[in-house]
C-alpha positions in Angstrom: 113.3 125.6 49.7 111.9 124.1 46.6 111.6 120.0 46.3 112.2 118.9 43.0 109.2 117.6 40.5 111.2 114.4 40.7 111.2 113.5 44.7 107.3 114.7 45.2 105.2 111.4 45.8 102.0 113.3 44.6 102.0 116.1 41.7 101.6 119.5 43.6 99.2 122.3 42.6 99.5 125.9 43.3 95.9 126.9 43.6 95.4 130.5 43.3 92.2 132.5 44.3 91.0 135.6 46.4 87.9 133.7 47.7 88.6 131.0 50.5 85.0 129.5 50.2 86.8 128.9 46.2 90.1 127.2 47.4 88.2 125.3 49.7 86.2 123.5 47.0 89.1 123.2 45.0 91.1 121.3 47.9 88.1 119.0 48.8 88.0 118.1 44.9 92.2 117.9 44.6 93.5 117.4 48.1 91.1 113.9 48.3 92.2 112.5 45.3 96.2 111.9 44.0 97.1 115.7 44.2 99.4 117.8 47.1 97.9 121.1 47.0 98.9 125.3 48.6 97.0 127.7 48.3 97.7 131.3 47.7 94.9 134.0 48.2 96.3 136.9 45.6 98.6 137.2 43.0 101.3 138.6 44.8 101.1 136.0 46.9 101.5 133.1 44.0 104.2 134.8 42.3 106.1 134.8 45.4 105.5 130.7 46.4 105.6 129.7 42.7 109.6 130.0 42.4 110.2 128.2 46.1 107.6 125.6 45.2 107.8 125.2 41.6 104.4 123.0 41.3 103.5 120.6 38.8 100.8 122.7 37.9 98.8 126.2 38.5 94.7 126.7 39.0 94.4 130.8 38.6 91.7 132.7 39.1 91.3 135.4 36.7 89.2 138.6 38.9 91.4 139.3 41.5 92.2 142.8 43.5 95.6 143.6 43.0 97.5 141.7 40.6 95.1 139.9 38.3 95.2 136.4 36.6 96.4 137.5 33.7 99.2 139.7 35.1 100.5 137.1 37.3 100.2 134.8 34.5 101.8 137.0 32.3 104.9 137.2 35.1 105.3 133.7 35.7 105.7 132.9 32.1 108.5 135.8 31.6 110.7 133.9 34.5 112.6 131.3 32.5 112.5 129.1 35.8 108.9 129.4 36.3 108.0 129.2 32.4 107.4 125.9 31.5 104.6 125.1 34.4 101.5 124.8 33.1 98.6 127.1 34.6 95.0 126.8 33.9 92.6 129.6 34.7 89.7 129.4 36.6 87.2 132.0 35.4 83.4 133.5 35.0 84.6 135.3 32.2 83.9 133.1 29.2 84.0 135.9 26.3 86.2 135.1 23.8 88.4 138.3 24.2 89.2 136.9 27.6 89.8 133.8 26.7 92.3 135.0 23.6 94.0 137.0 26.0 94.4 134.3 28.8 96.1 131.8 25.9 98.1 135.0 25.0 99.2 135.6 28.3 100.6 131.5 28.4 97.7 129.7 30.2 97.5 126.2 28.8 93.6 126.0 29.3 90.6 127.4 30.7 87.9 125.7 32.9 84.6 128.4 33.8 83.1 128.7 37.0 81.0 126.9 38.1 83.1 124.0 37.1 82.0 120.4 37.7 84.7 118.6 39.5 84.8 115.5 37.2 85.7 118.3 34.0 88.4 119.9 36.5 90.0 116.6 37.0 90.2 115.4 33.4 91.9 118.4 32.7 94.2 119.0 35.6 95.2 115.1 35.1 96.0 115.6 31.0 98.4 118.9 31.8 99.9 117.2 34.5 100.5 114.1 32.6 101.4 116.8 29.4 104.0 118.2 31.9 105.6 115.1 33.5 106.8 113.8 29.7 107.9 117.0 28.4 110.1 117.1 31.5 110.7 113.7 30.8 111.9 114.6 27.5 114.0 117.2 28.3 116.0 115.0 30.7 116.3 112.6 27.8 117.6 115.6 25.8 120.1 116.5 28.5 121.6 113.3 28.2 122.0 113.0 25.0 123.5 115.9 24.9 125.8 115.4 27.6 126.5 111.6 26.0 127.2 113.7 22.6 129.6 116.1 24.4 131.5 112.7 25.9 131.5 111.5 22.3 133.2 114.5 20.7 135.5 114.7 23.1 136.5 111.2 23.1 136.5 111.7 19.3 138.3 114.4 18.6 141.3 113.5 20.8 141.8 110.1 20.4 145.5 109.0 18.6 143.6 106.4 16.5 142.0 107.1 13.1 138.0 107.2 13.3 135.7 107.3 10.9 131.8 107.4 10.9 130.7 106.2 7.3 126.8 105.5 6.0 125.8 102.0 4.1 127.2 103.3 1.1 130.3 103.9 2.5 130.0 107.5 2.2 132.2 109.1 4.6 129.7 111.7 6.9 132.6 112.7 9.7 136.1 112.0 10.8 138.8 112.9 13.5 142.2 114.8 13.5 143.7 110.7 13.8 142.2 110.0 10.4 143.8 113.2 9.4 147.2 111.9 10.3 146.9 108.3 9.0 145.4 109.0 5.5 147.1 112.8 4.8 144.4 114.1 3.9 142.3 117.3 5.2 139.3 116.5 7.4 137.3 118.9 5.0 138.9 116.7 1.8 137.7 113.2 3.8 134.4 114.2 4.5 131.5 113.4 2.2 134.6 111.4 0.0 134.1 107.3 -0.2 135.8 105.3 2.5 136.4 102.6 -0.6 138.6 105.5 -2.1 141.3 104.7 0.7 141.2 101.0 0.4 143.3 98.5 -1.6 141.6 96.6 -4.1 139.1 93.8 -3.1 138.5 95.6 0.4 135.0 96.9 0.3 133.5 93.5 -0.4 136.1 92.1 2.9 134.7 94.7 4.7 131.0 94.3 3.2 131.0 90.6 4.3 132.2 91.7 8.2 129.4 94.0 8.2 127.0 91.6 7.3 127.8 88.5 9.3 129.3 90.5 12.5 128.2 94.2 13.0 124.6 93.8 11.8 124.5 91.3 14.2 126.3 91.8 17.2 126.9 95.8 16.6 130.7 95.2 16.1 133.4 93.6 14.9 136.6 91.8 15.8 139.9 93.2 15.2 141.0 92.7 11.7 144.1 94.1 9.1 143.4 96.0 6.1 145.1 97.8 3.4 144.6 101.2 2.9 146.1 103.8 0.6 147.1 106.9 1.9 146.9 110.3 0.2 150.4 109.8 -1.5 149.4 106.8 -2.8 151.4 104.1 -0.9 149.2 101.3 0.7 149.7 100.6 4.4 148.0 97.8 6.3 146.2 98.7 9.6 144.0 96.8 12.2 140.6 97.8 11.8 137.2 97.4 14.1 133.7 98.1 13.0 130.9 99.4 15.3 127.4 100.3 14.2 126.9 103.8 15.8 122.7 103.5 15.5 122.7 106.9 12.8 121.7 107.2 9.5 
């Protein structure tokens, strides 16, 4: 069973190479230092510990018998679960056709054999440090998301009228309760002026509240205003400001 990035105490590194006299060296240079490290002697091999594992991050050695580097590369990057983890090969092969084709194939780097252990650290440590904030960053995006979601819903059904206005009053999105309170179309409120709906000498009221309470605090108090609905008549209503942090 896989463990999760997030409960590891050390980043783990699938190391993948034919030669045990090669993994060896590799684990003396890793395994002593802030890494977990497996091994995996083919390609076969790696593709089958890469999904239970999911490491942080994949050394791959190019020459292999069997399924090469490039093929198992080339498969690990097709698996949307496996996709996103970085792999760097580990190679003799330094023409630039290989190369090409390794960065074509998804690898994120290449370090040639012989490599000096201080180069393979610099780099294993930047991809690894590459990969922990873009899964960083996708958590963030999943919550956001999952905030916005919460929002909408919250939004779209409430019975009160809501309305999300810029600093110039411009009306940029409003709810089915706004619908209701004004009559008027959510299509005909949008991009219309929120001071289009107020009684006279309401925009500056409002203007002041902003100023001295939501720019401040990030809200307001409850207070009345007059607005004027789409047949014209004026109705009073309570009102409450919040500054939603959007442009």
């Amino acid at each position: 069973m896989s463990q999760s990035n997030s409960l590891r105490e050390k980043p783990l590194i699938l190391m993948v190479d034919d030669v045990p006299k090669n993994l060896q060296v590799l684990g003396n240079i890793l395994g002593a230092d802030q890494y977990l490290i497996t091994p995996a002697m083919s390609g076969e091999q790696a593709l089958a510990r890469v999904e239970q594992l999911m490491p942080d991050l994949i050394l791959l050695d190019v020459m292999m018998p069997g399924i090469d580097g490039f093929e198992t590369c080339r498969q690990i990057k097709a698996n949307p679960k496996t996709k996103g983890i970085p792999i760097i090969f580990l190679t003799a092969k330094v023409e630039t056709v290989d190369v090409v084709k390794g960065f074509k194939v998804g690898a994120v780097d290449y370090v040639t054999k012989p490599f000096q252990a201080e180069e393979l650290l610099t780099r294993v440590e930047t991809h690894i440090s590459l990969r922990k904030k873009t899964l960083e960053l996708k958590s963030l995006y999943t919550e956001l998301k999952q905030n916005e979601e919460k929002y909408r819903g919250l939004f779209v059904s409430s019975i009160d009228a809501i309305l999300r206005i810029n600093a110039d009053f411009q009306i940029k999105d409003a709810n089915p309760g706004t619908e209701k309170l004004l009559g008027q179309s959510i299509e005909g409120l949008n991009q219309n002026l929120l001071t289009n709906f107020l009684a006279t000498d309401q925009k500056d009221r409002i203007q002041k509240i902003i100023t001295q309470e939501v720019s401040i605090n990030g809200y307001s108090e409850a207070f009345e205003c007059e607005i004027i609905k789409a047949d014209r008549t004026i109705t009073p209503v309570e009102m409450r400001l919040w500054q939603s942090g959007e442009t």
